[in-house]
MOPAC internal coordinates of N, CA, C and O (Angstrom, degrees):
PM7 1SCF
backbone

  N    0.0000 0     0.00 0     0.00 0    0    0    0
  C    1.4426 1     0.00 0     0.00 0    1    0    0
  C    1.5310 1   111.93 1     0.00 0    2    1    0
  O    1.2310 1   117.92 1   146.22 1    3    2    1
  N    1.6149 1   121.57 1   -33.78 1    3    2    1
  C    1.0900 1   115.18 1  -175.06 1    5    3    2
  C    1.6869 1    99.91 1   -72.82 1    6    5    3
  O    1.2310 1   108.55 1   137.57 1    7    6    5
  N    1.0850 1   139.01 1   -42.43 1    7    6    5
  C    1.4270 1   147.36 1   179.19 1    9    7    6
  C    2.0205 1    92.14 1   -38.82 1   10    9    7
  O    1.2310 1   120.76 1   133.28 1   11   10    9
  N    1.3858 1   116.16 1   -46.72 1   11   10    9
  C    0.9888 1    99.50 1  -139.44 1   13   11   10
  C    1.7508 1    91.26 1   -80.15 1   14   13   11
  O    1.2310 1   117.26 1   162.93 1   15   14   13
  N    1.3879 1   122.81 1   -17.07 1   15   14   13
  C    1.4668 1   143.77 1  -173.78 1   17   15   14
  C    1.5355 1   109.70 1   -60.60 1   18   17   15
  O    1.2310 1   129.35 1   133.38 1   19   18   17
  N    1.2698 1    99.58 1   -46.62 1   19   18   17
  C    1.5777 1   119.03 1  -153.77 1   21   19   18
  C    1.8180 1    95.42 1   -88.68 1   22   21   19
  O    1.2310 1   116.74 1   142.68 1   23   22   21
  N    1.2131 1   123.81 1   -37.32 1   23   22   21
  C    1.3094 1   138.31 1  -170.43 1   25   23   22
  C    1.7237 1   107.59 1   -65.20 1   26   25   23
  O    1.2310 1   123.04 1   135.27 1   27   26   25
  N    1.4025 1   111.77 1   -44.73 1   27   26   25
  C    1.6579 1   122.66 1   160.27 1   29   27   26
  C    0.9765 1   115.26 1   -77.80 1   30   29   27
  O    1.2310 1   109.34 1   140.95 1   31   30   29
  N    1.9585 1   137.58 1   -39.05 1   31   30   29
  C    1.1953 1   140.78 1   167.51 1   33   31   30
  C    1.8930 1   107.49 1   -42.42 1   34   33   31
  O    1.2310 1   122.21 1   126.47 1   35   34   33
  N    1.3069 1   113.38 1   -53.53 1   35   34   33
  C    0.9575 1   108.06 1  -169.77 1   37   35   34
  C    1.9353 1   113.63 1   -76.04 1   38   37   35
  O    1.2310 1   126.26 1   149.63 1   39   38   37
  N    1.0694 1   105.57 1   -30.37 1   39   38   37
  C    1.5304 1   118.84 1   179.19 1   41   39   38
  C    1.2100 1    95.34 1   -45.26 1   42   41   39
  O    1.2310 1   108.11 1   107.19 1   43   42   41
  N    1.6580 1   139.82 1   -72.81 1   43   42   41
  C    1.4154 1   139.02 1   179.85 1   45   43   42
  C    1.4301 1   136.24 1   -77.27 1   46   45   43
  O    1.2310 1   122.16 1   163.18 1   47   46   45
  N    1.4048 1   113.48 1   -16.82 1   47   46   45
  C    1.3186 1   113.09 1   167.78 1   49   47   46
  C    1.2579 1   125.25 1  -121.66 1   50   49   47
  O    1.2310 1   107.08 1   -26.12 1   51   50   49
  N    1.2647 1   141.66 1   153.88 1   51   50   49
  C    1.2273 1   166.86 1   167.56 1   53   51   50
  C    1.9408 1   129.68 1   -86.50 1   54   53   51
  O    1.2310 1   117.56 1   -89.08 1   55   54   53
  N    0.7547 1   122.25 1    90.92 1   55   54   53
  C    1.8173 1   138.15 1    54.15 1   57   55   54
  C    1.5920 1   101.29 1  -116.50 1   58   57   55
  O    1.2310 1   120.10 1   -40.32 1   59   58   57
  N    1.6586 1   117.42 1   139.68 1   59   58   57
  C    1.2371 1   133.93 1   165.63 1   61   59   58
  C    1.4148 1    87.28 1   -29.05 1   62   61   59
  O    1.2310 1   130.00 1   -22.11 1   63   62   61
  N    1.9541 1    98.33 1   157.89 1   63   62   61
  C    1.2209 1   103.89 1   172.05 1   65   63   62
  C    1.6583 1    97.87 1  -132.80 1   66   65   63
  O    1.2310 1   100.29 1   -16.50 1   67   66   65
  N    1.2510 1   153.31 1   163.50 1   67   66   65
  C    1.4910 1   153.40 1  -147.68 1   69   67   66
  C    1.6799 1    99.32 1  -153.96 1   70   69   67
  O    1.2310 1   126.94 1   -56.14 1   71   70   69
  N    1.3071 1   104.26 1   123.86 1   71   70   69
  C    1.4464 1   105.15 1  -177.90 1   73   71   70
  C    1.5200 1   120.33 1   -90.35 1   74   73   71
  O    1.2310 1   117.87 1   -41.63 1   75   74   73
  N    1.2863 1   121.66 1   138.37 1   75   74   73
  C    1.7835 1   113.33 1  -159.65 1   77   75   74
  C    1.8673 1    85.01 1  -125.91 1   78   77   75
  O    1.2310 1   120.68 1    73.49 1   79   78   77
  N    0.9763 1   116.31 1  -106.51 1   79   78   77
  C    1.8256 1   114.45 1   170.85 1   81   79   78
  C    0.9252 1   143.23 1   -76.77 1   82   81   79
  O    1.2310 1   114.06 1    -8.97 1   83   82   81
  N    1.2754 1   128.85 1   171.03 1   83   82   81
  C    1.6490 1   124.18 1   151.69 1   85   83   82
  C    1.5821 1   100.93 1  -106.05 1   86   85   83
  O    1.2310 1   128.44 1   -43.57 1   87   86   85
  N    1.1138 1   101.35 1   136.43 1   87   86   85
  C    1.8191 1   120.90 1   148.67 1   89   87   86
  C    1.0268 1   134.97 1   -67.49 1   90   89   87
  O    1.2310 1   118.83 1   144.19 1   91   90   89
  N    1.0956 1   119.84 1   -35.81 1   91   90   89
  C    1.7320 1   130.06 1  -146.01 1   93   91   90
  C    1.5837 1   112.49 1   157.40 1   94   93   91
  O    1.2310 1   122.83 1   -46.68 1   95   94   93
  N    1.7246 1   112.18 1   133.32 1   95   94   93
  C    1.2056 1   105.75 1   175.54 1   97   95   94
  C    1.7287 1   101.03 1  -178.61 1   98   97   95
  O    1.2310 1   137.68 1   -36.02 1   99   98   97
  N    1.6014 1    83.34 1   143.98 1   99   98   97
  C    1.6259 1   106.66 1  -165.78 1  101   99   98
  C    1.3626 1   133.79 1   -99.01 1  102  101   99
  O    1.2310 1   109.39 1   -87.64 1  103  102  101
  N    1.2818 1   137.49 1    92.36 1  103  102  101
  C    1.5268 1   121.97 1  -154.83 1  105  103  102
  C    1.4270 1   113.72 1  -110.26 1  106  105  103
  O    1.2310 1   123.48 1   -38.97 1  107  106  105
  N    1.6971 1   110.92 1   141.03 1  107  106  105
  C    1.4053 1   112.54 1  -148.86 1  109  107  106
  C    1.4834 1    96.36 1  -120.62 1  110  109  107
  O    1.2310 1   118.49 1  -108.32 1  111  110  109
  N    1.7354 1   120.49 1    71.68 1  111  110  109
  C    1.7292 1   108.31 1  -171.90 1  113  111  110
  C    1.5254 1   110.73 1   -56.60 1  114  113  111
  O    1.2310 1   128.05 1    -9.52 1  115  114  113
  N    1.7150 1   102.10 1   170.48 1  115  114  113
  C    0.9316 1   117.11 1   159.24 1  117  115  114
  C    1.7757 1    99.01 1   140.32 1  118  117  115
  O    1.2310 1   120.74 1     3.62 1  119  118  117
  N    1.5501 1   116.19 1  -176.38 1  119  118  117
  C    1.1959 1   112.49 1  -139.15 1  121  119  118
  C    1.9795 1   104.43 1   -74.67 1  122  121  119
  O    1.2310 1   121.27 1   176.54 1  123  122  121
  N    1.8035 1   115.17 1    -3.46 1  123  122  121
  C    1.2977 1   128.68 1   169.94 1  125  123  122
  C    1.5233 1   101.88 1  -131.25 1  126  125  123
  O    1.2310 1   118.24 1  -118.31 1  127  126  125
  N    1.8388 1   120.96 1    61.69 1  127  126  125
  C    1.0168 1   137.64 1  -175.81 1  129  127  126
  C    1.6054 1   105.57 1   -34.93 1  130  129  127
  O    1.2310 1   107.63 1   -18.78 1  131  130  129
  N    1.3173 1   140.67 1   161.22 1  131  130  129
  C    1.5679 1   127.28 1   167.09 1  133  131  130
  C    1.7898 1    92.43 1  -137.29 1  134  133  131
  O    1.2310 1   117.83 1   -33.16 1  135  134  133
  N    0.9095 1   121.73 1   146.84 1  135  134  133
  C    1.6212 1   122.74 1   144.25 1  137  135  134
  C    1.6540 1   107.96 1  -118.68 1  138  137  135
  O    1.2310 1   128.15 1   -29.03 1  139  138  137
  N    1.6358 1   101.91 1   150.97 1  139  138  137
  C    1.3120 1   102.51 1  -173.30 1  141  139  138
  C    1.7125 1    90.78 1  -128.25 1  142  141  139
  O    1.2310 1   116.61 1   -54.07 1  143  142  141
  N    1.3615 1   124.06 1   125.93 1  143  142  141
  C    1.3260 1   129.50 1  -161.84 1  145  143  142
  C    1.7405 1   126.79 1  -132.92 1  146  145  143
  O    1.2310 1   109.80 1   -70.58 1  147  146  145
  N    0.9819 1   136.74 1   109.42 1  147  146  145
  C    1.6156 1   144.69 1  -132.27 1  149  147  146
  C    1.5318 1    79.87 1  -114.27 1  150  149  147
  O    1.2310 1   126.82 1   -37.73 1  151  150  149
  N    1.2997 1   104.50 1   142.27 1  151  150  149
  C    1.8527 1   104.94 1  -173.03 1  153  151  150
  C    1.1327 1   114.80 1  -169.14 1  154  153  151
  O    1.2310 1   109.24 1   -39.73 1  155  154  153
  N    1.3415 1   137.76 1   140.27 1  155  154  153
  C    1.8827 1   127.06 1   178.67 1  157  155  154
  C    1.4312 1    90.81 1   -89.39 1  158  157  155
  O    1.2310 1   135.06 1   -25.55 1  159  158  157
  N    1.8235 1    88.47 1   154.45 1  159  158  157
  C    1.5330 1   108.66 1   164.41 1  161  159  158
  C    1.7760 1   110.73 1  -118.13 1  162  161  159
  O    1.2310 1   131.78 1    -3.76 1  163  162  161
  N    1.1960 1    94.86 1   176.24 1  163  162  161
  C    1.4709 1    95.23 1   150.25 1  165  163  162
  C    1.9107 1   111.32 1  -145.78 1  166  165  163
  O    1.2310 1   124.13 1   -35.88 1  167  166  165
  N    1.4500 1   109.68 1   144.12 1  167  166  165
  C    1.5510 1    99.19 1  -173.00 1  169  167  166
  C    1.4917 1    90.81 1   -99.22 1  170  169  167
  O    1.2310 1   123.40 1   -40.51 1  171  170  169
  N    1.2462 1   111.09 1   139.49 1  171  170  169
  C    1.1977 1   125.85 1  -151.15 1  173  171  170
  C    1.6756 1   102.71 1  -101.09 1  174  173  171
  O    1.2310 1   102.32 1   -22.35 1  175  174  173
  N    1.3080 1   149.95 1   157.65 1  175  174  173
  C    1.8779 1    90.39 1     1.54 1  177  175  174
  C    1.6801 1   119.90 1   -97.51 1  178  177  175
  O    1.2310 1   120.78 1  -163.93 1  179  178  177
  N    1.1805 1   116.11 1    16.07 1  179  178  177
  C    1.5478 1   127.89 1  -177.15 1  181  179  178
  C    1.4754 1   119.23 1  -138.49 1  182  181  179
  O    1.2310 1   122.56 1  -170.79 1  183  182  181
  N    1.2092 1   112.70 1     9.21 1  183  182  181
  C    1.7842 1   108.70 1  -149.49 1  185  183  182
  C    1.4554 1    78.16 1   -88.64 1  186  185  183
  O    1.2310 1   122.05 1     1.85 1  187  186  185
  N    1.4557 1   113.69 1  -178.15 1  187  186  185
  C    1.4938 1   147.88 1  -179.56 1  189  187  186
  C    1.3028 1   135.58 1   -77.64 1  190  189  187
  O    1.2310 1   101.86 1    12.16 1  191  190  189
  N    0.8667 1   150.73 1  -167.84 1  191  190  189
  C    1.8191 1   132.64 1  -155.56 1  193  191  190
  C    1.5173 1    70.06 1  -126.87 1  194  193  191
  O    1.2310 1   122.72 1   -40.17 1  195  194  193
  N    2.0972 1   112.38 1   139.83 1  195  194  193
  C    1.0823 1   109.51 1  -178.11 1  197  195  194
  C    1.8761 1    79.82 1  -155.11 1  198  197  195
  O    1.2310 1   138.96 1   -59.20 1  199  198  197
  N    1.5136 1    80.84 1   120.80 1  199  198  197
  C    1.9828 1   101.52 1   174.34 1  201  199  198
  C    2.0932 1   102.13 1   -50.74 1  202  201  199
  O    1.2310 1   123.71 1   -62.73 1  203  202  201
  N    1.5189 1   110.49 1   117.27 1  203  202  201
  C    1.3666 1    88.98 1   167.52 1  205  203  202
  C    1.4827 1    98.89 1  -130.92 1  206  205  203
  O    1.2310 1   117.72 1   -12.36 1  207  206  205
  N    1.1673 1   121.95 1   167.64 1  207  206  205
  C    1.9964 1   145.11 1   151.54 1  209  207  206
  C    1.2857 1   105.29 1   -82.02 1  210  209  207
  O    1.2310 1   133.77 1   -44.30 1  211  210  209
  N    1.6612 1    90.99 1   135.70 1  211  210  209
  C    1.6929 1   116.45 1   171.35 1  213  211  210
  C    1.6920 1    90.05 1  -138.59 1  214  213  211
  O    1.2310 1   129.92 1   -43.50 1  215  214  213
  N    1.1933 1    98.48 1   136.50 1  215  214  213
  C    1.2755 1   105.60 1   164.37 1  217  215  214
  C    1.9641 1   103.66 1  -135.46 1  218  217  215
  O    1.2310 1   125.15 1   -39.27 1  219  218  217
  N    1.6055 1   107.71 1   140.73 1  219  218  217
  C    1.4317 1    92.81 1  -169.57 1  221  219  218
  C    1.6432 1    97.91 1  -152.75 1  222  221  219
  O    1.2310 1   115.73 1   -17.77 1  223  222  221
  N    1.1977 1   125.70 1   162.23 1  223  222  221
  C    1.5912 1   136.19 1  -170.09 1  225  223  222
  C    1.5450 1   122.06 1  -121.01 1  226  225  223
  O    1.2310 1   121.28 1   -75.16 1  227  226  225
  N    1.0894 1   115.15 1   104.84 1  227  226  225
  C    1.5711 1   109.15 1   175.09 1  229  227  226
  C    1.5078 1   112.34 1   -83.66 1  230  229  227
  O    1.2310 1   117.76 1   -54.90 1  231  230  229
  N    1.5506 1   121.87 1   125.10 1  231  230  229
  C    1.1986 1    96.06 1   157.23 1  233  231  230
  C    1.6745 1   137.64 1  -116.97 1  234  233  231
  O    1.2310 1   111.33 1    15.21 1  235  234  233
  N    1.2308 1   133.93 1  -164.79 1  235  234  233
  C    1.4391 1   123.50 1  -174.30 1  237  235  234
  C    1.1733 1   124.60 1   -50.44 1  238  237  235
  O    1.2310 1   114.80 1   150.89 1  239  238  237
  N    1.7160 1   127.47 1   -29.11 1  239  238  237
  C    1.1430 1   119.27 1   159.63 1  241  239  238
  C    1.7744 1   129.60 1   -78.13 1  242  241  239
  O    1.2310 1   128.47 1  -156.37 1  243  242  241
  N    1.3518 1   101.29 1    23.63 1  243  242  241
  C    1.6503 1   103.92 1   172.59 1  245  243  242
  C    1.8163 1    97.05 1    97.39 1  246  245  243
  O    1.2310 1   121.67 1   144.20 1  247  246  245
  N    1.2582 1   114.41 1   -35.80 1  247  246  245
  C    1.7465 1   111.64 1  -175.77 1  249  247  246
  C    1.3542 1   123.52 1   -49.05 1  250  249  247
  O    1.2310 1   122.31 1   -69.29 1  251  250  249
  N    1.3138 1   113.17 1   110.71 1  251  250  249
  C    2.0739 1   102.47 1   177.86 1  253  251  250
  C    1.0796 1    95.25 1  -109.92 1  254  253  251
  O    1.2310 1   118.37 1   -37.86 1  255  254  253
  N    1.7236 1   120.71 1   142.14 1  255  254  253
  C    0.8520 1   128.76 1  -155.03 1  257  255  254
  C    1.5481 1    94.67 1  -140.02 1  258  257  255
  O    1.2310 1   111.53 1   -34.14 1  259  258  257
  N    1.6396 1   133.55 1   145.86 1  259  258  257
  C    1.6037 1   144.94 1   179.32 1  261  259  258
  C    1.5558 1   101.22 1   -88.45 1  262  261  259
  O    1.2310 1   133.90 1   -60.89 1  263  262  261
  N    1.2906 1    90.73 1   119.11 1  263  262  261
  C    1.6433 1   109.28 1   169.15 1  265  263  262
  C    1.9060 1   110.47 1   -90.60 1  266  265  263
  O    1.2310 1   126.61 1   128.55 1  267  266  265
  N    1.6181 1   104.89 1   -51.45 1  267  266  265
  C    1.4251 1   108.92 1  -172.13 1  269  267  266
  C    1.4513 1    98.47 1  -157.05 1  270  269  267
  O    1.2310 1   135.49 1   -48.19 1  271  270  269
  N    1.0520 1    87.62 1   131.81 1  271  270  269
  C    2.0781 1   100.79 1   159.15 1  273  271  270
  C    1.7006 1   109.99 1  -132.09 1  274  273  271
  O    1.2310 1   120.29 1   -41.12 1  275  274  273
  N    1.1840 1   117.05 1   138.88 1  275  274  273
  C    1.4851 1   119.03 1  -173.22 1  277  275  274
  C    1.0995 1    99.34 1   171.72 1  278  277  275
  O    1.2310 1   126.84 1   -25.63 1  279  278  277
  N    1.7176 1   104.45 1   154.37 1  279  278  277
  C    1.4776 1   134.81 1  -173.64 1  281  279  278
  C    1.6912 1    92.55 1   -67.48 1  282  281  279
  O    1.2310 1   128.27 1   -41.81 1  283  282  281
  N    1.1391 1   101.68 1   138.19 1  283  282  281
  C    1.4495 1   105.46 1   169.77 1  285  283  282
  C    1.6599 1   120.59 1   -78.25 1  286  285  283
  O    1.2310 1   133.54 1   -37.90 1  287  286  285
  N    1.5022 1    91.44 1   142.10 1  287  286  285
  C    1.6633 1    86.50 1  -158.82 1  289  287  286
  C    1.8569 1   108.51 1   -73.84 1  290  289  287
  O    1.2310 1   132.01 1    -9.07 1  291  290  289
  N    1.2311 1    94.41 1   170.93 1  291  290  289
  C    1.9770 1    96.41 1   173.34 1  293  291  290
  C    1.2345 1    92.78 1   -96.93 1  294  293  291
  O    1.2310 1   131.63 1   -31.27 1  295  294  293
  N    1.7428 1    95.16 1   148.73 1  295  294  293
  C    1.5463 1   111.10 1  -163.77 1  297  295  294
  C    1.5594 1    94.33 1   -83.37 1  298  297  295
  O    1.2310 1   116.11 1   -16.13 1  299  298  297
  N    1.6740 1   125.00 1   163.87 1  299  298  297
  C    1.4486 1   111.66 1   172.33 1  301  299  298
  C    1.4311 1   104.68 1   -98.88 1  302  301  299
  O    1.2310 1   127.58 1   -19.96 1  303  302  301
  N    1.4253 1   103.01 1   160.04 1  303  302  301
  C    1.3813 1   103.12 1   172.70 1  305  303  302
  C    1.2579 1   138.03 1   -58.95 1  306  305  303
  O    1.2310 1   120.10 1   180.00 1  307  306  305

């Protein structure tokens, strides 16, 4: 699912981003299944390990589809 995030993430924004782990990730079955998935990147081709969100939807005919990919925000004080 994160493949499928990062694949549209990269289609519209600038600098590519390169997927290294997952962290953490949450899956919500049912008949518009969702997983929501916490993951490092790196923006390529040198940048720094940067915590991002994918959130993405499978549905009954096999289709997963990208809801959100983004740097995870800083919490406020």
């Amino acid at each position: 699912m994160v493949h499928v995030c990062l694949e549209r993430h990269n289609q519209d924004k600038d600098p590519k981003v390169e997927f290294v782990e997952v962290v953490r990730g949450h899956y919500q079955g049912g008949p518009r299944s969702k997983s929501y998935i916490t993951f490092m990147a790196r923006e390529k081709p040198n940048g720094p390990l940067v915590e991002y969100q994918a959130k993405a939807m499978a549905t009954l005919d096999g289709k997963r589809h990208p809801i959100l990919c983004r740097p995870t925000p800083t919490p406020n004080p």
